[in-house]
N, C-alpha and C positions, 0 to 999 in steps of 0.2 A: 505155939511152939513147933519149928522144924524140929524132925526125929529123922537121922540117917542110919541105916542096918551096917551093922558090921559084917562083912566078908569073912565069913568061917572059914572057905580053903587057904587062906594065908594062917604065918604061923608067927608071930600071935595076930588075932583077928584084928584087922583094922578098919573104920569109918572108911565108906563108899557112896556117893552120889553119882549120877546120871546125869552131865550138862550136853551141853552145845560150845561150839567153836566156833567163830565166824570173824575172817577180818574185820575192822572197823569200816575199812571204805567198799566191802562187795557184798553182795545178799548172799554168795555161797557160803554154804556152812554142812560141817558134821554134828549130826545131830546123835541123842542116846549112848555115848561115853562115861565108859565106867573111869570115876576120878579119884584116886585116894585124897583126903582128908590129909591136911599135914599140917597144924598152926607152927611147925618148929623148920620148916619148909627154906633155905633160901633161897630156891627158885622155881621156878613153873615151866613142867616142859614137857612137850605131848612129841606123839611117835613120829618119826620122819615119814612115814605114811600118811598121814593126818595132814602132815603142811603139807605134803604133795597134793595131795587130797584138795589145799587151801589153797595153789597155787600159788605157795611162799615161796621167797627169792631166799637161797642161804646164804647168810649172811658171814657167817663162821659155823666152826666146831669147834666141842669142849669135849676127852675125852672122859666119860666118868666109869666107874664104877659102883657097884652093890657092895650088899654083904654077902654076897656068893664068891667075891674076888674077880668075877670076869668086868674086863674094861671093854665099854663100847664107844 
């Protein structure tokens, strides 16, 4: 059985694992990212540092917001 630790500095504590990111078609990758856990998630989406990082093409943007109120 996988066990992931829950992240105590968040409030309330949420499931944390450690992956990799890597295009499908390059051996570059980020590796040791901290990922929240989300089954209730509808979408997957890592830092615009990260795709930089992946030398992703942007495609679009969507702005969103938190529960803090700030839109990014």
């Amino acid at each position: 059985m996988i066990r992931s630790s829950y992240n105590q500095q968040l409030t309330p504590p949420a499931p944390f694992v450690h992956v990799t990111v890597r295009p499908p078609e390059r051996e570059i990758a980020v590796s040791d990212l901290p990922a929240l856990l989300d089954t209730a998630a509808d979408i997957t989406a890592i830092p615009a540092r990260i795709a930089e990082e992946l030398q992703r093409i942007l495609l679009d943007e969507v702005p969103i917001g938190g529960f803090d109120g700030r839109v990014t």
